[in-house]
C-alpha positions, -999 to +999 in steps of 0.1 A: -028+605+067+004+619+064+025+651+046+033+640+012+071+639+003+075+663-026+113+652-034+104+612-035+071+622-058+094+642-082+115+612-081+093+589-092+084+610-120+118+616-129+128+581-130+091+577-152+105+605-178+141+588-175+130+552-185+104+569-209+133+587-225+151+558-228+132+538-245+127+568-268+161+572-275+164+539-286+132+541-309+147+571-324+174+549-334+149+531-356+125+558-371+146+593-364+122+619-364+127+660-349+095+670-335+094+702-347+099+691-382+068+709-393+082+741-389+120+732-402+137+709-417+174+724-403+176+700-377+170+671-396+206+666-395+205+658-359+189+625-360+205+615-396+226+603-409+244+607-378+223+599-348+232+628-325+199+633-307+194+595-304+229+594-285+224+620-265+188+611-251+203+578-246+232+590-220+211+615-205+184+592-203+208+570-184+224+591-163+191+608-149+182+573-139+216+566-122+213+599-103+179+590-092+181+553-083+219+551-071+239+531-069+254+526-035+290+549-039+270+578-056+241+576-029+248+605-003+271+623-025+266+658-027+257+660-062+228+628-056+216+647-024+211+686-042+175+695-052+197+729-069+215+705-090+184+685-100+171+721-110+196+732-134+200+700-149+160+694-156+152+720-184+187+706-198+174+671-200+136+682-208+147+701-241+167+673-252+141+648-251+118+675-265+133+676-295+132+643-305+098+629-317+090+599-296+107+620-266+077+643-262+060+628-228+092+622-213+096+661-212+063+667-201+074+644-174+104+661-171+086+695-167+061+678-142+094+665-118+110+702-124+081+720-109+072+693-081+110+697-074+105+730-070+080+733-049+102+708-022+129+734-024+107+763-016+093+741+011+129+733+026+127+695+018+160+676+019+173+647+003+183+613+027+214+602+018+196+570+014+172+567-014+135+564-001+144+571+036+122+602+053+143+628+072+128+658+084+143+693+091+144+694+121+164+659+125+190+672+101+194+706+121+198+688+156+226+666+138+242+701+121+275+709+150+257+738+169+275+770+161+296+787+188+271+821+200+290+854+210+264+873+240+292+893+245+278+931+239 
C-alpha cells in the first residue's frame, strides 16, 4: 500500500464540486431559486430577473475546472501549481455556489476539497507541474540550486 496523495484527492473533489456546480448553474437558469429564501426574500434579486448568481456560478464553475484539469500553457504556472492560491480562492467559490439552491452539494464539496487541501499544505505536499504526476519533497529539494553556505566565524 502506498501514502495517499492529499493534493490529487482534493482535486478530484474539486473537479466533482466544479462539474456539480456547473451543471447547477445552468439549472438555476431554468428554476432560479436563493437557498436561503426561507429566511429572506432580499436576495431574490440575485437570480431574477437578472440572472447574476446563475452567471457567476457558471464562470466560477468553469474556471475551477480549467485550473484543475489544465490545459497544457496553464499547467506548471505558478498560479496552477499553489495549494495558497487554491486556499483563498475555495471559501470564495464555496459561498457562491452556496447561495444558489441547486448549488448546495457542490459547496459541501467545495468545503470537503478546502479542508483536504489543507491538510496537504500542513503536510508540505507540492503540486507537479504536470497534472496527476507524483513528486515528492525531497526530489523537488535536490532539484532547488543549493544555496552558497558561509562557515566563516
Amino acid at each position: 500500500m502506498g501514502r495517499l496523495i492529499k493534493n490529487h484527492w482534493a482535486r478530484l473533489v474539486t473537479l466533482t464540486a466544479a462539474a456539480y456546480q456547473v451543471t447547477a448553474a445552468v439549472e438555476a437558469f431554468f428554476w432560479p431559486k436563493i437557498l436561503w429564501d426561507f429566511a429572506t426574500q432580499s436576495l431574490d434579486k440575485a437570480v431574477k430577473p437578472v440572472p447574476v448568481l446563475q452567471l457567476l456560478n457558471l464562470a466560477m464553475g468553469l474556471a475551477v475546472l480549467a485550473w484543475e484539469w489544465p490545459l497544457h500553457f496553464v499547467a506548471g504556472s505558478r498560479l496552477h501549481r499553489s495549494i495558497a492560491a487554491r486556499l483563498v480562492a475555495m471559501p470564495l467559490v464555496a459561498l457562491t455556489a452556496a447561495l444558489i439552491y441547486q448549488g448546495g452539494d457542490a459547496s459541501i464539496y467545495y468545503t470537503i476539497a478546502f479542508l483536504v487541501y489543507l491538510y496537504a499544505y500542513r503536510e508540505g505536499e507540492i503540486i507537479p507541474p504536470e497534472p496527476w504526476q507524483i513528486v515528492s519533497r525531497l526530489a523537488a529539494r535536490a532539484e532547488a540550486p543549493a544555496q552558497p553556505h558561509d562557515d566563516s566565524p
